[in-house]
C-alpha positions in Angstrom: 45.5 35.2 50.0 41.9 34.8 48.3 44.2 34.0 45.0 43.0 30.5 44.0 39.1 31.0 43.9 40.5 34.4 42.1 43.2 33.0 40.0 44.3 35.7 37.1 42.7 34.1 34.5 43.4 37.6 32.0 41.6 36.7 29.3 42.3 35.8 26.0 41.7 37.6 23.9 47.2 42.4 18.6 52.0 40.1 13.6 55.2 41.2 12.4 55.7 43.3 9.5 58.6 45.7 11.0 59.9 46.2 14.2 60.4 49.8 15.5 63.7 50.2 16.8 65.0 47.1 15.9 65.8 46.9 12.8 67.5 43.6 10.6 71.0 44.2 11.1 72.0 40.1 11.8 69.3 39.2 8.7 71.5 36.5 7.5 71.9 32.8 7.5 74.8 32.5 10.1 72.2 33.8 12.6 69.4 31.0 12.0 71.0 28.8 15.1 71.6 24.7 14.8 68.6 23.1 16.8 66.6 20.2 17.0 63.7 19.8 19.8 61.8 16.3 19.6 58.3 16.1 21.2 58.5 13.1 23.5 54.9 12.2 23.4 55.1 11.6 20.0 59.2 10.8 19.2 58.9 13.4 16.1 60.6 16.6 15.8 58.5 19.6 17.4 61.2 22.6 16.5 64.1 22.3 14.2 66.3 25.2 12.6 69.6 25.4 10.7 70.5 24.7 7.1 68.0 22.0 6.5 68.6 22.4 2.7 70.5 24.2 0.3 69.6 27.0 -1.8 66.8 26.2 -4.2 65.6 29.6 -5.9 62.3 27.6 -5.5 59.0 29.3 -3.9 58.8 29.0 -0.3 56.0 26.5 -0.6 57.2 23.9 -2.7 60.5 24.1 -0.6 58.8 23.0 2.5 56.8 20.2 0.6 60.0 19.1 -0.6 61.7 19.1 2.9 58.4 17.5 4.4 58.2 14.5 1.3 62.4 13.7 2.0 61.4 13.3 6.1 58.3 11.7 6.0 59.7 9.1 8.3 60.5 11.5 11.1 57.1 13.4 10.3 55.8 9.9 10.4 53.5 10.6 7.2 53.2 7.3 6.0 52.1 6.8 2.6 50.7 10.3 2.4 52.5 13.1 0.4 53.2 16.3 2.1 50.8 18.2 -0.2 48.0 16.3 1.2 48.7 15.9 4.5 49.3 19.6 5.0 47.2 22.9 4.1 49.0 26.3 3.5 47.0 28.8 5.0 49.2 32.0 5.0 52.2 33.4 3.7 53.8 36.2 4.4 57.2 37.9 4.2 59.4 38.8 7.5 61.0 42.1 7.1 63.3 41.2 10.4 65.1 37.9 8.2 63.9 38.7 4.8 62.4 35.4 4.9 59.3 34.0 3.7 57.2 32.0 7.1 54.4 29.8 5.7 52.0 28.9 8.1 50.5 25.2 7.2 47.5 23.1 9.0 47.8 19.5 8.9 45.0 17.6 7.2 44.0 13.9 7.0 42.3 13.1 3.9 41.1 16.9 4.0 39.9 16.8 7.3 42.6 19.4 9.6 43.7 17.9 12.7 43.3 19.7 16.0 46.0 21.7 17.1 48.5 20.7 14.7 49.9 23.3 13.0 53.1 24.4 11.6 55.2 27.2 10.6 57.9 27.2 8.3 60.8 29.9 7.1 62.3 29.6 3.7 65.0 32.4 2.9 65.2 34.3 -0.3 67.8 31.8 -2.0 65.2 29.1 -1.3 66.5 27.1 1.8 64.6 26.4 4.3 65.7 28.1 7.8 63.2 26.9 10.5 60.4 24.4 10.7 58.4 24.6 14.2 55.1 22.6 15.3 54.7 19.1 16.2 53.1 16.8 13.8 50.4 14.2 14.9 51.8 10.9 13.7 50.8 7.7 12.1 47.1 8.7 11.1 47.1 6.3 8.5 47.5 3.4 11.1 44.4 4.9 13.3 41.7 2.4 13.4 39.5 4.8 14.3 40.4 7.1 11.3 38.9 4.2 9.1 35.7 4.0 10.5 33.3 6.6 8.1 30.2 6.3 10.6 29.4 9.7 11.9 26.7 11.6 13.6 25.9 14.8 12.2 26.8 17.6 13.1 23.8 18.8 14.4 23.3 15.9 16.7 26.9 16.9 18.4 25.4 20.6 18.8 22.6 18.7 20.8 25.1 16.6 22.8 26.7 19.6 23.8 24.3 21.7 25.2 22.8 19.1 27.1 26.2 18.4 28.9 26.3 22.2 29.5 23.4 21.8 31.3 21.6 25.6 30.8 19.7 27.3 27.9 21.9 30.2 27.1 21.8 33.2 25.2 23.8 33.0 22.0 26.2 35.6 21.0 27.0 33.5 17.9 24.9 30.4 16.6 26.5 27.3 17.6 28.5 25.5 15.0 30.4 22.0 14.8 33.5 21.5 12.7 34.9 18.0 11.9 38.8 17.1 13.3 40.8 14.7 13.5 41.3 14.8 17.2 44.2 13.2 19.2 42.6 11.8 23.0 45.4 10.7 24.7 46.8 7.8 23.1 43.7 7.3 20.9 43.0 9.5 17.6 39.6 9.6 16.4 37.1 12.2 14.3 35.3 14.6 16.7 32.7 17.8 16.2 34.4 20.8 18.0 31.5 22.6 18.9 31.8 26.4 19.9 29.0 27.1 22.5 29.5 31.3 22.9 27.0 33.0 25.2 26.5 35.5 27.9 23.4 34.3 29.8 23.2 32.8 32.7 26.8 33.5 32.9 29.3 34.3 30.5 31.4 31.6 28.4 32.8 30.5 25.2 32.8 26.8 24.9 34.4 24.3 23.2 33.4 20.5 22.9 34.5 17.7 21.0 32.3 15.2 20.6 33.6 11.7 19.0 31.8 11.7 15.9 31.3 8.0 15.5 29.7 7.3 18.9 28.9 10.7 20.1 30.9 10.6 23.6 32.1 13.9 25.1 36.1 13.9 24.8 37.1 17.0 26.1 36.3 20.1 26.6 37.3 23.8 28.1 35.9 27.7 28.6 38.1 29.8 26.4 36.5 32.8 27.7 39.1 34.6 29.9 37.9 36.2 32.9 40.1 38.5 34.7 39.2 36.3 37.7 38.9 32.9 37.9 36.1 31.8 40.0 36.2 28.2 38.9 32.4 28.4 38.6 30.0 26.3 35.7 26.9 28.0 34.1 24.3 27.6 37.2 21.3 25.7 35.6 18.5 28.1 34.8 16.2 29.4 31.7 18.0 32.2 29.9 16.6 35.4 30.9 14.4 37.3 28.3 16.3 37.9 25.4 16.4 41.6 24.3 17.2 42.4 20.4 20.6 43.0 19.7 20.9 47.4 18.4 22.2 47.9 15.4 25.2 50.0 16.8 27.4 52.3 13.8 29.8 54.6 14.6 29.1 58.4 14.5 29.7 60.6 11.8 31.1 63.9 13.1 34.5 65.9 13.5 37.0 64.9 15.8 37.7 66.3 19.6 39.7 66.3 22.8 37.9 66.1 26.3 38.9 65.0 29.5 38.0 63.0 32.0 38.7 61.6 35.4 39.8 57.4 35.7 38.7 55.2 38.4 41.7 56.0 40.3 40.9 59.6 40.5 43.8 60.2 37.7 42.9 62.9 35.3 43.4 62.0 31.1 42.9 63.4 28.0 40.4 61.7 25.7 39.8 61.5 22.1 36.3 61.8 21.3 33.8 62.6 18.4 31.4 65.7 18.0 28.2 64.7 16.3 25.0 66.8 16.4 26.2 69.1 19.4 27.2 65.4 21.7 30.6 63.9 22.6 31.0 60.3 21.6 34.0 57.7 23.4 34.8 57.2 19.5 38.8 58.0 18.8 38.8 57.9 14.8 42.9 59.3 15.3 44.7 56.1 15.5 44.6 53.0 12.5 42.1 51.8 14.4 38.7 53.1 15.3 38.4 52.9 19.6 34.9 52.7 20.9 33.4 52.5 24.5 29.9 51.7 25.3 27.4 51.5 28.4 26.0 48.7 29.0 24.3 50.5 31.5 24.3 47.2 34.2 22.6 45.0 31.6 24.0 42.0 29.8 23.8 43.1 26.1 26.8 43.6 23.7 27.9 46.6 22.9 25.3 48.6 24.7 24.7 52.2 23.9 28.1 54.4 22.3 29.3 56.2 25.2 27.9 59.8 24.9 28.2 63.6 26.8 27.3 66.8 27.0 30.1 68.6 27.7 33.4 66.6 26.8 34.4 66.6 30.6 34.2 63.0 31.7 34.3 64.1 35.8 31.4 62.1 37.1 32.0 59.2 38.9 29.5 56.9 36.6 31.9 58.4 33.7 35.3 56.7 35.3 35.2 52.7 34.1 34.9 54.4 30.6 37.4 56.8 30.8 39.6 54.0 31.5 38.4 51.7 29.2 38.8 54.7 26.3 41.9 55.7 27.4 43.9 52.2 27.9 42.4 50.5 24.9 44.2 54.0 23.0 47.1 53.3 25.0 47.3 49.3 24.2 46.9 50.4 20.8 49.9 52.7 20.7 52.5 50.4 22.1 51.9 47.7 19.9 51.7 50.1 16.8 55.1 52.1 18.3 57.0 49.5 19.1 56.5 46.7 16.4 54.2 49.1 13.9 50.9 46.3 14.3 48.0 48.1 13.2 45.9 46.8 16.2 45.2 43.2 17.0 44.6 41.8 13.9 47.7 44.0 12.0 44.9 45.2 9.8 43.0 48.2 11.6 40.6 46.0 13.3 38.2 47.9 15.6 39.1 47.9 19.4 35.6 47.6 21.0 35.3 47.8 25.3 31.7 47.5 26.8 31.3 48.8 30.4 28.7 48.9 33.3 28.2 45.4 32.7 25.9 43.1 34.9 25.6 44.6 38.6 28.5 44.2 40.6 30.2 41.7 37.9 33.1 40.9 39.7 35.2 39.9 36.1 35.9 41.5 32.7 36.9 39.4 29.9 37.3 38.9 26.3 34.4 37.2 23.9 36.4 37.2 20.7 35.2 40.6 19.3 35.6 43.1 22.0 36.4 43.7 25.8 33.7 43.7 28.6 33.8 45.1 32.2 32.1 44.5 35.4 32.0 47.0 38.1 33.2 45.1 40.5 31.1 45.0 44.2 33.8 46.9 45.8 35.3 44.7 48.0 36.9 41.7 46.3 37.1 44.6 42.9 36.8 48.1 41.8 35.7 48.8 38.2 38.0 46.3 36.1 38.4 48.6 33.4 41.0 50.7 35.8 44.1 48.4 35.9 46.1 49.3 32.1 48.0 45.7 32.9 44.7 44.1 32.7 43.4 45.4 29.3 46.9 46.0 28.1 46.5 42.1 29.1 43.1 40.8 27.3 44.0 42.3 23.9 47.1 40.8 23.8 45.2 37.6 24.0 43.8 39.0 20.7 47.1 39.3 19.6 47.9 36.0 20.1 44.5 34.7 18.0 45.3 36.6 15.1 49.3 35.6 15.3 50.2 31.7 17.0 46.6 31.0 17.9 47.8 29.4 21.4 45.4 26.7 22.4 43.7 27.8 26.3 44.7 24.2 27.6 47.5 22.7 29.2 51.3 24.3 28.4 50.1 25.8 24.9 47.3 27.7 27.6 49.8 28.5 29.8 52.1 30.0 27.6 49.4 31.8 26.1 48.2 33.4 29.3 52.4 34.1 30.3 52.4 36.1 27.4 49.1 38.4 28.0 51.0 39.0 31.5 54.5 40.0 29.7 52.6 42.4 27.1 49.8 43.8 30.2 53.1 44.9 32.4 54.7 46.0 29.2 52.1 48.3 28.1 51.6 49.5 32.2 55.0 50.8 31.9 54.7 52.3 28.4 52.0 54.2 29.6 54.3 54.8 33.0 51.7 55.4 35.7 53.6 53.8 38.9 54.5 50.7 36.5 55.7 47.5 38.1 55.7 43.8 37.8 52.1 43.4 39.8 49.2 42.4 37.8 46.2 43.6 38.7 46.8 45.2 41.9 44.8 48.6 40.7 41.6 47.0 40.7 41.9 44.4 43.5 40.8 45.0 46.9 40.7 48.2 46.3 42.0 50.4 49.1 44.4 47.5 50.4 47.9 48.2 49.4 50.5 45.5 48.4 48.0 43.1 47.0 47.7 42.1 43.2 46.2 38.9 41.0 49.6 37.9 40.0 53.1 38.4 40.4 55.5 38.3 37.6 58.5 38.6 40.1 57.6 36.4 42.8 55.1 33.7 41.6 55.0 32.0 44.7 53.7 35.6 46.3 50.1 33.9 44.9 50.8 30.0 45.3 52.0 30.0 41.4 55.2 27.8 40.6 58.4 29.6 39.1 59.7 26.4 38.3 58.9 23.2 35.8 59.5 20.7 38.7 56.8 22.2 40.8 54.2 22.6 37.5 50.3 21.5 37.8 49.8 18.6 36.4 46.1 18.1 37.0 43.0 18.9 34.6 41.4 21.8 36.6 41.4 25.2 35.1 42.1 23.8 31.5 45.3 22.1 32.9 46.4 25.0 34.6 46.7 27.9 32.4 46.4 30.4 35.0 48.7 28.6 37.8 51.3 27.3 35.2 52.3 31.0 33.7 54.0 31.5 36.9 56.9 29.3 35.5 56.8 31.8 32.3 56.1 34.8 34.0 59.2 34.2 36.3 61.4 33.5 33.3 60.1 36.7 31.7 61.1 38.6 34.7 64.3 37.2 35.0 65.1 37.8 31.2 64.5 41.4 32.0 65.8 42.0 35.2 68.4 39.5 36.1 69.2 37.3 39.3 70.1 34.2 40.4 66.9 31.6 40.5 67.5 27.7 41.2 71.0 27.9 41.6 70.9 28.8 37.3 72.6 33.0 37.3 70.5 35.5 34.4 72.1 38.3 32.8 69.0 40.8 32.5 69.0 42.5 28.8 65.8 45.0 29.7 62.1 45.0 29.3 62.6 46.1 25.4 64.5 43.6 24.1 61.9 41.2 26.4 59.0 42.3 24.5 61.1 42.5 20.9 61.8 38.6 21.7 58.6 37.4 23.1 56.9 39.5 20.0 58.6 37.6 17.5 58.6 34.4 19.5 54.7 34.6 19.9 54.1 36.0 15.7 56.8 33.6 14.0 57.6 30.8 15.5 54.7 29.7 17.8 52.0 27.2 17.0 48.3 26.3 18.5 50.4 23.5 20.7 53.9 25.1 21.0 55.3 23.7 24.4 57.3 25.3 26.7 60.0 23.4 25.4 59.0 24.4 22.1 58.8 28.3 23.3 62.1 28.4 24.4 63.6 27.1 21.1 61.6 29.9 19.2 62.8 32.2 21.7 66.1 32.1 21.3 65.6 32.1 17.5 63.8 34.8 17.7 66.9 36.9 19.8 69.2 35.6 17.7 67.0 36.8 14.6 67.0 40.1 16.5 70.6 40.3 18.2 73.0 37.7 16.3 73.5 34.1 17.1 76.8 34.8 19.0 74.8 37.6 21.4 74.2 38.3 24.8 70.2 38.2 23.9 70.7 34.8 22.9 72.6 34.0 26.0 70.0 35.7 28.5 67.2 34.0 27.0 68.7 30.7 27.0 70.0 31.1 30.8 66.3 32.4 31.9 64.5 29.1 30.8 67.6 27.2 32.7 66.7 28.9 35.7 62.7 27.9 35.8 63.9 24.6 34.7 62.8 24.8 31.1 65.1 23.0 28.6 
């Protein structure tokens, strides 16, 4: 199979307030499950949960600082309180627990360190519950961290572009932030620098750039293509840039139309009557959907999709009948099922762009909205016709506004495992011939049996369903796209059952998958969670759902046994 130059890279690109159908019935402390997970790169704990104090009646804040300042030596802190050596930047109350989770950023000497964030839950009497997120140690022993020599910023945004090697077209202006970055065993200050463009070839880039001596450190493409074709910008001038159209929404009445998919599949379409036209604008849900042309150019958004008639029929019309009418479906699942009010829990606009490029063989994510190539018709039809796919790239989204999953290494994986769960869920909310396949609408079209990804059978696509056979190499941002397999196979088994690696898994349902994998992914993950670290919030998270003592509990813990996940 073609699957390694066309990995499934779905791109990344919808937290909990109440879960429909779920309920709080096991909302007490006897449910919060005894558990401590060390990170062994760093010896300091990366998940813990229990009774970690007694009752307080203090605000959830200052009971965290208080539990943070009493461990220092396990956080390995130093001399440094817990108020300045961690940031609170939200809080916010979990109907499921009637908790409060504070999400904190570490900090040294008010600069935040990469990737290391935390999330904590307090319960009403004041104890603290759960604390998950590894901590980067021993800062104030950092040689490096004493040195205050430092390009500026600037200067990094130079370095940066001349290692990308092309003179792109911005979608956002370049910008470097300060960290403190860990680089291996070494921890220094470095400039990420976001490079976010879509000429010569799309990407979304992020440097880091030692800020004392200006070497390049890391760096990775978290633009998520639906395909990976493991390809760098080509070197070339940008093409002509054309000015950016203002683009508002209509202001008209609401209508139905129709229209046919790219499968041929007829739907019904929500649309907008302004000034005797029909616009792809559906103001019916929380959020407002929109679809543009970009009419087989390269600028974002395009023109707002518009007809005569309301009947979508023509063959041009199908990638945005698809686009429309998936995004609308996405949106429905995620607001049904766990009442999120799009991908932000807050109404933000869902924005798809199709038509673009000629014969774009990808569709991705850019941050703000979802764009789709055609495909040549060989290798893929329009990409806006497979629901797994987009139900795919806006859980990415989901996952930005919730854990914030970094796109490298097991935190990338995990992150791209979850986008598969939430694309099949949403395939078979929709229930159009639903299955465990990803992809396999729009790939080589007219061949039967073939697909990007499979969530049942990894190894179908030369993806590992097991820990001992993980990549372990640097290529494709340590293997976010070849390392889901292991996640994607413990998803499957955790809804369906079997017997994998000798290890036996009660299946609970696809439901009570996405209920756990929902609240693993909103409450308990963090920017570097592990897969060790995901199975801890996992099972948390069932027995938040389900009770400590439950089956839930029990499947979840007997699925990551099986892909060797402990």
């Amino acid at each position: 199979m073609k699957k390694k130059s066309l990995a499934l890279v779905l791109a990344a690109g919808m937290a909990v307030t109440t879960f429909g159908g779920t309920g709080s019935a096991f909302a007490d402390s006897k449910n919060v499950l005894s558990t401590k997970k060390y990170n062994e790169t760093v010896q300091s704990p990366e998940f813990i949960s229990g009774d970690l104090t007694g009752a307080t009646g203090k605000k959830a804040e200052s009971v965290v600082f208080d539990y943070l300042n009493a461990a220092k030596g396990d956080y390995k802190l130093g001399e440094k309180s817990a108020q300045d050596s961690f940031k609170v930047k939200q809080v916010k109350k979990d109907a499921v627990t009637d908790s409060t989770v504070v999400r904190m950023q570490q900090v040294y000497e008010g600069v935040p360190v990469w990737g290391s964030t935390q999330v904590a839950h307090v319960s009403k009497d004041g104890s603290l519950k759960v604390l998950s997120g590894t901590v980067a140690p021993d800062l104030d022993k950092k040689e490096k961290l004493k040195n205050k020599n430092k390009i500026e910023g600037a200067k990094a945004i130079e370095i940066a572009q001349q290692d990308l090697g092309v003179t792109p077209k911005y979608e956002v202006e370049p910008k470097a932030d300060l960290y403190v970055y860990q680089n291996g065993e070494e921890t220094t200050y470095a400039y990420v620098v976001n490079l976010n463009f879509l000429d010569p070839s799309p990407g979304n880039y992020y440097y880091f750039i030692e800020a004392d001596s200006g070497k390049v450190l890391n760096k990775y493409n978290k633009l998520d293509h639906v395909a990976n074709e493991d390809k760098s910008p080509v070197k070339q001038d940008a093409p002509k840039q054309e000015a950016k159209p203002a683009v508002k929404p209509v202001t008209g009445t609401n209508a139905v139309g129709t229209g046919k998919g790219v499968l041929g599949d007829t739907k019904s379409l929500n649309t907008t009557l302004s000034s005797s036209s029909y616009y792809l604008q559906d103001n019916t849900r929380g959020a407002t959907i929109f679809t543009y042309d970009a009419k087989n150019r390269t600028t974002l958004p395009g023109t707002l999709w518009v007809d005569a008639d309301n009947i979508f029929n023509a063959a041009y019309d199908a990638a945005a009948v698809d686009a429309h009418y998936y995004a609308g479906k996405t949106y429905d699942y995620y607001k049904a099922t766990f009442n999120r009010n799009s991908i932000n829990d807050a109404g933000a606009p869902l924005k798809s762009t199709v038509h673009y490029g000629s014969k774009y063989n990808n569709a991705f994510w850019n941050g703000s909205q979802m764009v789709y190539g055609d495909g040549d018709g060989v290798t893929f039809t329009s990409l806006s016709g497979g629901i797994d796919v987009i139900g795919h790239e806006l859980t990415h989204a989901v996952t930005e506004y919730s854990s914030d999953l970094i796109y490298q290494n097991e935190s990338g994986a995990l992150n791209e495992a979850i986008s598969d769960v939430f694309g099949t869920l949403v395939e078979y909310y929709d229930n159009r011939n639903p299955d465990w396949e990803i992809g396999e609408d729009i790939y080589t079209p007219g061949k039967a049996g073939d697909a990007l990804r499979s969530m049942s059978d990894p190894t179908k696509y030369g993806d590992p369903d097991h820990y001992s056979k993980r990549y372990t190499g640097t290529s494709d941002n340590g293997g976010v796209h070849t390392n889901s397999g292991i996640i994607n196979k413990q998803a499957y088994l955790l809804a369906n059952g079997g017997t994998h690696s000798g290890v036996t898994v009660t299946g609970i349902g696809k439901d009570k998958l996405g209920a756990i994998y929902y609240r693993a992914n909103t409450q308990y993950f963090t920017q570097s969670t592990t897969f060790s670290q995901a199975r801890a919030g996992a099972v948390q998270a069932a027995a938040d759902l389900y009770g400590a003592t439950s089956a839930e509990v029990a499947a979840v813990k007997q699925s990551f046994s099986a892909v060797g996940v402990n």
